[in-house]
C-alpha positions as CSV (number, residue, x, y, z in Angstrom):
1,X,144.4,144.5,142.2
2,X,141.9,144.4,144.9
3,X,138.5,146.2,144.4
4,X,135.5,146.2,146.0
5,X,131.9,146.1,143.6
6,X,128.6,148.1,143.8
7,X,126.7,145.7,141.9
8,X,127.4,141.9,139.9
9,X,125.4,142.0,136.8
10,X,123.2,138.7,136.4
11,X,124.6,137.3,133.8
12,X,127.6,135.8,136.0
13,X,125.1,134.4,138.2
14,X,126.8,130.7,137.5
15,X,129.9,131.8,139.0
16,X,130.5,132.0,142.3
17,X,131.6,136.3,143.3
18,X,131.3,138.6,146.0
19,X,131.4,142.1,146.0
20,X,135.7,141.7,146.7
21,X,137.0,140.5,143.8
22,X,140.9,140.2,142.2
23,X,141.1,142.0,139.1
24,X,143.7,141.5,136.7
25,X,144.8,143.7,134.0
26,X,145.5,141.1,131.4
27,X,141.8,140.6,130.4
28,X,140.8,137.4,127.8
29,X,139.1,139.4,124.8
30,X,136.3,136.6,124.3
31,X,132.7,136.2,124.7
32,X,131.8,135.7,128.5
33,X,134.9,136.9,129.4
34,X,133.9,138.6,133.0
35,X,135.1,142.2,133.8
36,X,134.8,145.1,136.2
37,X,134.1,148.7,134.9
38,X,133.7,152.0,136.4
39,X,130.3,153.9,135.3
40,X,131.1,157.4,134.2
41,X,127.5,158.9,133.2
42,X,123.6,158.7,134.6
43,X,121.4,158.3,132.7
44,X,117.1,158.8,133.4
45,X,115.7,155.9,131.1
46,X,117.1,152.1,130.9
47,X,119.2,153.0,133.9
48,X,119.1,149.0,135.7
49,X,121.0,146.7,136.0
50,X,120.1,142.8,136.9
51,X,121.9,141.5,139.7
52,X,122.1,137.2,140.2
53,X,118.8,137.2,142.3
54,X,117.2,139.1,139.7
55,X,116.3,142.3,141.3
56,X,116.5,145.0,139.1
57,X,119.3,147.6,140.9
58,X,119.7,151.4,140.0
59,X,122.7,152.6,138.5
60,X,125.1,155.3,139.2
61,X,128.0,157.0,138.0
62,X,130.8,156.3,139.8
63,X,129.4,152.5,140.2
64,X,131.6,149.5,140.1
65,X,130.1,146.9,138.1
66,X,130.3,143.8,137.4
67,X,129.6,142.1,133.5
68,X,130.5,139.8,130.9
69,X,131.6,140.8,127.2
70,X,129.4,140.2,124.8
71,X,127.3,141.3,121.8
72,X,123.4,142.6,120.9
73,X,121.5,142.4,118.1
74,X,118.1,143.6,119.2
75,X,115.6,145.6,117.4
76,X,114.4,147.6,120.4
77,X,117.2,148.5,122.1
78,X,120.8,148.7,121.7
79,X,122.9,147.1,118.8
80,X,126.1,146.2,119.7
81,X,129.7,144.5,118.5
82,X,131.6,142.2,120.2
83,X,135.5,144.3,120.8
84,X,138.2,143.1,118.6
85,X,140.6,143.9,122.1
86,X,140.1,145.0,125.3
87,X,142.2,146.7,127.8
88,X,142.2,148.2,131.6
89,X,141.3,151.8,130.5
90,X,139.3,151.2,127.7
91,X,135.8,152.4,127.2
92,X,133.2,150.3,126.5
93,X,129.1,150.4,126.8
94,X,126.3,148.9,128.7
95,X,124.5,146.7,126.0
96,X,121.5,145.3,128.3
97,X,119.8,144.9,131.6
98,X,121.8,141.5,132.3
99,X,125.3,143.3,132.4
100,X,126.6,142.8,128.8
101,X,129.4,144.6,127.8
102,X,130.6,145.7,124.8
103,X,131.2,148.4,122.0
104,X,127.5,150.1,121.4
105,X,127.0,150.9,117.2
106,X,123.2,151.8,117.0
107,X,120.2,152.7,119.9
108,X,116.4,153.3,119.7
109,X,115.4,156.5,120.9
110,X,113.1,154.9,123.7
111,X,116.3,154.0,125.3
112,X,118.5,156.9,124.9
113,X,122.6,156.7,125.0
114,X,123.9,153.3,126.9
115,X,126.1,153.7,130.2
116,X,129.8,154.4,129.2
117,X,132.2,152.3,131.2
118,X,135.7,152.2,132.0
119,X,136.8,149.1,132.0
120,X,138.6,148.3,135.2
121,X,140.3,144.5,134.8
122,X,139.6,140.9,134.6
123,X,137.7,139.4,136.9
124,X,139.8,136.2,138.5
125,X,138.3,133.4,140.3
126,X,140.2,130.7,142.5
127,X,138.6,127.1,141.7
128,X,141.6,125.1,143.5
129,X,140.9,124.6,147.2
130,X,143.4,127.4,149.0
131,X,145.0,128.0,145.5
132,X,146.7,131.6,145.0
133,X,146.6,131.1,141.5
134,X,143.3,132.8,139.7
135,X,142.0,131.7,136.9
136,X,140.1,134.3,134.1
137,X,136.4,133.9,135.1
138,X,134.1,133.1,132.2
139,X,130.5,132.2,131.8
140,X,131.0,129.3,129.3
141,X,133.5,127.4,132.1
142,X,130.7,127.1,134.5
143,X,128.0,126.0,131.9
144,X,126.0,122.8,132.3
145,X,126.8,119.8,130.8
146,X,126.4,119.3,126.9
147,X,126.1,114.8,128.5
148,X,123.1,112.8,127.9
149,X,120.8,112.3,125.5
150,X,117.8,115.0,124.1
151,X,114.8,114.4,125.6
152,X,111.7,112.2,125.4
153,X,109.3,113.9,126.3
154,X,107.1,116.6,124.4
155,X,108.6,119.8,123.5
156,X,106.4,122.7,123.1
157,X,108.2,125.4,121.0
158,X,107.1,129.4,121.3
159,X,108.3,132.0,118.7
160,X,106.8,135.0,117.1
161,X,108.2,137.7,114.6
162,X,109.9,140.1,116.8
163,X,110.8,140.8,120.4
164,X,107.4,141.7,122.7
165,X,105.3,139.8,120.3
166,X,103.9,138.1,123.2
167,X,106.0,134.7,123.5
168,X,106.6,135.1,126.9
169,X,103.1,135.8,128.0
170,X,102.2,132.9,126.3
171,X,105.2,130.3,127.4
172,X,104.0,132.0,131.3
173,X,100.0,130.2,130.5
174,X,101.1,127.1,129.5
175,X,103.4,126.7,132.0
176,X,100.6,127.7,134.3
177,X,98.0,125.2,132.6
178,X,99.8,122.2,132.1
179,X,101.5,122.1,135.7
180,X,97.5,122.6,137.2
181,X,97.1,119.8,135.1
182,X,99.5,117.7,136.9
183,X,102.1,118.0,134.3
184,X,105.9,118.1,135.5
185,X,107.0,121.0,133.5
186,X,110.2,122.1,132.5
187,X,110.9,125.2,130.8
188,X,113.9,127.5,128.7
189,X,114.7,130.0,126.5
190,X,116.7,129.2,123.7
191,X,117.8,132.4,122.5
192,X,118.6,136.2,123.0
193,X,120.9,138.2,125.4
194,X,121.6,137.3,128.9
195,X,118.7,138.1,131.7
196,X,116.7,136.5,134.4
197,X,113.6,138.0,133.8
198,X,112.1,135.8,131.6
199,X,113.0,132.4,133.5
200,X,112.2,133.4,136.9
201,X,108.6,134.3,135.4
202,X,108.4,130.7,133.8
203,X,109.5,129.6,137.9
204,X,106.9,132.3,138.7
205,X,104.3,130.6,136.7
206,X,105.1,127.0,138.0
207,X,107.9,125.2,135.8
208,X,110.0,122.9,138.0
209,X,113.4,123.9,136.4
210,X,113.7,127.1,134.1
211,X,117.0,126.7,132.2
212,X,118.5,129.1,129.2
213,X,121.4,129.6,126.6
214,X,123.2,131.5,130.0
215,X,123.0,128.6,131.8
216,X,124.5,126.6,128.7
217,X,127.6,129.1,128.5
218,X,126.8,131.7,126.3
219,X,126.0,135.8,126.9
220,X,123.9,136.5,123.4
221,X,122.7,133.9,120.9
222,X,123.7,134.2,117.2
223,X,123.1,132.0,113.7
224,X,126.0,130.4,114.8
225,X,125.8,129.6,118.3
226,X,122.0,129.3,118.7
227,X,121.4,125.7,117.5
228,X,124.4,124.0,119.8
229,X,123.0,125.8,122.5
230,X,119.5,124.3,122.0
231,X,121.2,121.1,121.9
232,X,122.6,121.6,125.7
233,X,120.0,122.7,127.1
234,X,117.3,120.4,125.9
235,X,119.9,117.6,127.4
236,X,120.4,119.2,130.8
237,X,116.8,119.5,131.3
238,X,116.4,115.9,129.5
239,X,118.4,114.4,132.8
240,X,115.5,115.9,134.9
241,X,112.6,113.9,133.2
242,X,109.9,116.4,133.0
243,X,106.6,115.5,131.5
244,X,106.5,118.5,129.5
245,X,109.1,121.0,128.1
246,X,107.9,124.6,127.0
247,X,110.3,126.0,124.7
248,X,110.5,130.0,124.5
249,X,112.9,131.1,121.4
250,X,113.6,135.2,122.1
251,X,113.3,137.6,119.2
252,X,111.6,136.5,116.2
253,X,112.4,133.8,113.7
254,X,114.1,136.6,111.4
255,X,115.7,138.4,113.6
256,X,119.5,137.9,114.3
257,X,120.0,135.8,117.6
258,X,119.7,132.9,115.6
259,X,115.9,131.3,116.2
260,X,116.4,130.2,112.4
261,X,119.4,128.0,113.0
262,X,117.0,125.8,115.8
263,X,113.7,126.3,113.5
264,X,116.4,124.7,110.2
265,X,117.8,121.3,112.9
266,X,116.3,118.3,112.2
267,X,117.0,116.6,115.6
268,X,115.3,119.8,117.4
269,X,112.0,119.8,115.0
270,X,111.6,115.9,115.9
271,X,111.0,116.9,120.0
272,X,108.2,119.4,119.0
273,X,104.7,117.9,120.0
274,X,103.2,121.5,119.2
275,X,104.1,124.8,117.6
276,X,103.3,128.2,118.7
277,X,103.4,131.2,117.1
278,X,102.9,134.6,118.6
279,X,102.5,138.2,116.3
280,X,101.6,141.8,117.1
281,X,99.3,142.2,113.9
282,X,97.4,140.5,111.1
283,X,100.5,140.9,108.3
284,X,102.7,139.6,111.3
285,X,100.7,136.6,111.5
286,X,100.4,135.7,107.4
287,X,103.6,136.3,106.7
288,X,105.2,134.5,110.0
289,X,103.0,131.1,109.2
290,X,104.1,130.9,105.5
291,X,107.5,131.4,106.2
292,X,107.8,128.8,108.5
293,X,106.0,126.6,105.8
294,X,108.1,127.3,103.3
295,X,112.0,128.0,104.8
296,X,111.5,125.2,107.7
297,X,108.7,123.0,107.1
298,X,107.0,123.8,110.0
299,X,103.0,124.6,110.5
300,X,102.0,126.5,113.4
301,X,99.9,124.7,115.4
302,X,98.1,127.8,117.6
303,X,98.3,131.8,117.1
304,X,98.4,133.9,119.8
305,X,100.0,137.2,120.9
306,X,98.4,141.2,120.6
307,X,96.9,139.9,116.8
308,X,94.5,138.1,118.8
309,X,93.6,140.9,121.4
310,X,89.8,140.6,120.0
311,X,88.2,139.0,117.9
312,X,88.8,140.9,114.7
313,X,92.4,139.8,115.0
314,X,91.1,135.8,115.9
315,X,88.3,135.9,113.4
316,X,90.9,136.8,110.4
317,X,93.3,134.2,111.2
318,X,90.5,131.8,111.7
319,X,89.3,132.9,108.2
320,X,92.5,133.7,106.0
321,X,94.9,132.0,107.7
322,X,93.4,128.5,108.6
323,X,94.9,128.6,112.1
324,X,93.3,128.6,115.4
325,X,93.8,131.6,117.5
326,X,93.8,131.6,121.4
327,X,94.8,134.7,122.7
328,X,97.2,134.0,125.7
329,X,95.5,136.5,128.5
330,X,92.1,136.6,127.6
331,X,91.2,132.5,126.3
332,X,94.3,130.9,128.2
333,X,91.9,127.9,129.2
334,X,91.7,127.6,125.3
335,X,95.4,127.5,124.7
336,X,95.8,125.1,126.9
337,X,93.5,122.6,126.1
338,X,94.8,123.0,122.2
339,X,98.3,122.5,123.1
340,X,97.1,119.5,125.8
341,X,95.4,117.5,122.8
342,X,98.5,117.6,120.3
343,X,100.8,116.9,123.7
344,X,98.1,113.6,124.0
345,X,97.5,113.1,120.8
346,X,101.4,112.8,120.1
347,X,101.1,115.0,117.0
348,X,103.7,114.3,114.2
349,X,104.3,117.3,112.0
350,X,104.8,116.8,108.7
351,X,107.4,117.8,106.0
352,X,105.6,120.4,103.5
């Protein structure tokens, strides 16, 4: 079946579509799997969609989109289960901004009901030079290579305890600060569900290459994708020999996309030269550093995030927490210079 699309979700942006596509009603029931659906309501809030430049796009009812199946996990937002089968007719729902698709179990209220969609077919690509033979498209057969070896230079990881704790904000300033310094930097995300957002702000901010788990084959990270992941990435973007590789992990190290499973490897730990950790309150921030002491090991190295808006928030973790506190926006030149003497100083952290 031939179709023509409204819109081609971002999170196929590795593989090569236009808006006419060959659909085929046998559709591969796997994670990535790429399919076209038919939007059947409007909705007034979270109504965008992501295309593969990145530019937020209005939808419709009556649209003809283009996503990938998939699941969500996130605490502000919607939760959502990866379907057992799929087939043309079947209705699924709208899981994120990036175009993942599949079968909606919880929502916040903030967000209202997802977009219901009718799923259409199986999106088929051609790879074979004049080929009439189409192949099921999926994001994991156009992901980077998983060759090479990890990097060598330092690795600067950013977590915090939830989503919109601040990590990106603060991955965007040292990006920022270290390139102005004449650092070559690289940049990812490690974990969450599929979007550009957050790596075209790292390109935004000045990092040389922006990679994430998308780009290593995967729609949503999870406990037991999440560290493998890590491990292609950090090689891809080890083959470009930055000088400097900031490290975003999305959601918080307890939340379910699986930031515990890369906190817990032993090979990943060994690249960090620094460790920042971003939290929305005071609690946020005692509990998030003695976790990571005592599950992984790890001592933050900086705090920053809306816990350090002023100084009541820097002054208590200076005081109870034994942890300096640069807050992102307001004392960036501070962050930086913190994380630019344990880059120099070659910090090792050690095993608690």
């Amino acid at each position: 079946m031939r179709v023509h699309v409204d819109k081609i979700a971002s999170v196929t942006r590795r593989i090569p579509l236009d808006r006419s596509l060959t659909l085929s009603r046998d559709i591969e029931c796997v994670p990535g799997s790429v399919v076209a659906a038919r939007v059947i309501n409007d909705k007034q809030a979270y109504d965008e969609l992501e295309d593969v430049f990145g530019r937020l796009n209005h939808v419709n009812s009556d649209d003809l989109v283009v996503g990938a199946l998939g699941h969500r996990n996130a605490l502000h937002g919607y939760e959502g289960v990866m379907p057992t089968s799929v087939q043309a007719g079947d209705r699924l729902q709208l899981l994120n901004l990036g175009g993942v698709i599949g079968e909606c179990v919880s929502s916040n209220p903030e967000v209202g009901p997802p977009f219901e969609l009718e799923i259409f077919g199986q999106v088929l690509v051609y790879p074979d030079f004049q080929s009439r033979r189409g192949v099921a498209a999926r994001v994991d057969r156009h992901a980077v290579s998983a060759d090479g070896a990890l990097p060598d230079c330092p690795v600067i990881f950013v977590a915090g305890t939830c989503m919109n704790s601040g990590k990106t904000a603060a991955a965007a300033r040292l990006i920022k600060g270290l390139q102005r310094s004449g650092l070559r930097v690289a940049a990812t995300k490690l974990t969450g569900i599929s979007a550009l957002r957050d790596t075209l702000e790292m390109r935004d901010y000045g990092a040389e290459w922006a990679l994430d788990f998308t780009d290593a084959g995967v729609v949503g990270t999870d406990v037991d994708n999440a560290a493998g992941v890590a491990h292609r990435v950090f090689r891809a973007l080890g083959k470009l020999r930055p000088d400097v590789i900031v490290a975003e992990t999305g959601d918080g190290i307890m939340g379910e996309y699986g930031v515990q499973s890369i906190l817990a490897d032993s090979e990943l730990s060994k690249l960090a030269a620094a460790f920042v950790f971003c939290a929305n309150d005071p609690v946020g921030v005692a509990g998030g550093v003695r976790h990571l002491r005592e599950s992984f090991g790890i001592e933050a190295d900086v705090v920053t995030g809306p816990a350090t808006d002023n100084e009541v928030g820097v002054r208590f973790i200076h005081e109870h927490v034994g942890v300096p506190a640069h807050n992102a926006r307001l004392d960036g030149a501070g962050l930086v210079k913190r994380i630019r003497y344990l880059i120099e100083s070659h910090k090792v952290r050690p095993a608690v």
